[in-house]
N, C-alpha and C positions, 0 to 999 in steps of 0.2 A: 344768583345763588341757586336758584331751583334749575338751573339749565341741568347741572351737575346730576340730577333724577332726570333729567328727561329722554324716553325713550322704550322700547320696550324689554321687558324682562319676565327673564322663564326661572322663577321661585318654586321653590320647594318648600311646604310647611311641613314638617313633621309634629304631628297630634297625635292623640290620643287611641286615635281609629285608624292610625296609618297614614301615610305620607301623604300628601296630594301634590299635586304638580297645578300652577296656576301663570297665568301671563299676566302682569301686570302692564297699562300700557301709561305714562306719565307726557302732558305735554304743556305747552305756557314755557311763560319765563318771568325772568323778576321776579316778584314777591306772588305772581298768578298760577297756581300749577292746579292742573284738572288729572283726571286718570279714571281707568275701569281696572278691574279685575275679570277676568274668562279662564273658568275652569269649572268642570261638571256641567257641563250645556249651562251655563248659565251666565253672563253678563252683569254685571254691578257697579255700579256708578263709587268713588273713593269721595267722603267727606270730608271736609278741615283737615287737607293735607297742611301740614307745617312744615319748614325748611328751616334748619337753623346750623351754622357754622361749629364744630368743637374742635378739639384738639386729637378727637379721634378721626376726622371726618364729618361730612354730611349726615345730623342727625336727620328721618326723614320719620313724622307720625301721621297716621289718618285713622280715619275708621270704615269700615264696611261692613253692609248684613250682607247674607247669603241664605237660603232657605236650602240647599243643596250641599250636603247629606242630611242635615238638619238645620230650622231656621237658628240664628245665631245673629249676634251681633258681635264683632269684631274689634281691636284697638290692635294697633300696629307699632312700634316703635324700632324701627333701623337704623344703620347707618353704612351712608354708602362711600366709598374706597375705590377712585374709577371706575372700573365698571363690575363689583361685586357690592355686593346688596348682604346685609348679617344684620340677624336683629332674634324680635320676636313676638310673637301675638297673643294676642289674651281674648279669653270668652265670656265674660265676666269672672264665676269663682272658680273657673277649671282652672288646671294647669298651662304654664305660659307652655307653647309651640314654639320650638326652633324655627324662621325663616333665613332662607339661603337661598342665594342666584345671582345669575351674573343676566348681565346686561347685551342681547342681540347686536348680529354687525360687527366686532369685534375680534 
C-alpha cells in the first residue's frame, strides 16, 4: 500500500505567510514508509506516517516540526491520486494550509 507515496514530491503549502515550496522524499514499502521534508535550508525527518486505502485514494498522514520560518509543529492529512498529492496541514490552532503537488519522474 505505501509503494503508492513512495517517491519524491515537490508540494506546495499555501499558509498563512505565503506559499512555500517544499520536497517531500517518501520511501519503504508494506506497511514501513520513512520520508524527510527539505525546504527553507532545512531537513526534517516525517513521523507516524500512515497509509490507509479510501474510496478517494491513498489517504497519506504524518507529522513534522520545522523551526524555519518559525518553529511549528505540523499534522498532515492527504491523499494521493497517482502521482498528485492534495490535502492539508494544520499548526495546532491556526488555520488548516492548502497542500498540493505532484510526484517527480513523471
Amino acid at each position: 500500500m505505501s509503494d503508492a507515496v513512495a517517491g519524491v514530491w515537490d508540494l506546495v503549502l499555501k499558509t498563512p505567510i505565503g506559499s512555500l515550496s517544499v520536497v517531500y522524499t517518501f520511501t519503504g514499502g508494506g506497511d514501513a514508509v520513512s520520508g524527510t521534508a527539505e525546504g527553507r535550508g532545512e531537513t526534517v525527518p516525517l513521523a507516524e506516517i500512515a497509509c490507509a486505502e479510501t474510496a478517494d485514494g491513498l489517504r497519506v498522514t504524518w507529522r513534522q516540526s520545522v523551526t524555519r520560518p518559525i518553529r511549528l509543529h505540523l499534522d498532515f492529512d492527504t491523499v494521493v491520486r497517482g502521482d498528485t498529492m492534495t490535502g492539508h496541514s494544520r499548526a495546532g490552532k491556526l488555520p488548516r494550509s492548502s497542500v498540493t503537488g505532484t510526484r517527480r519522474g513523471t
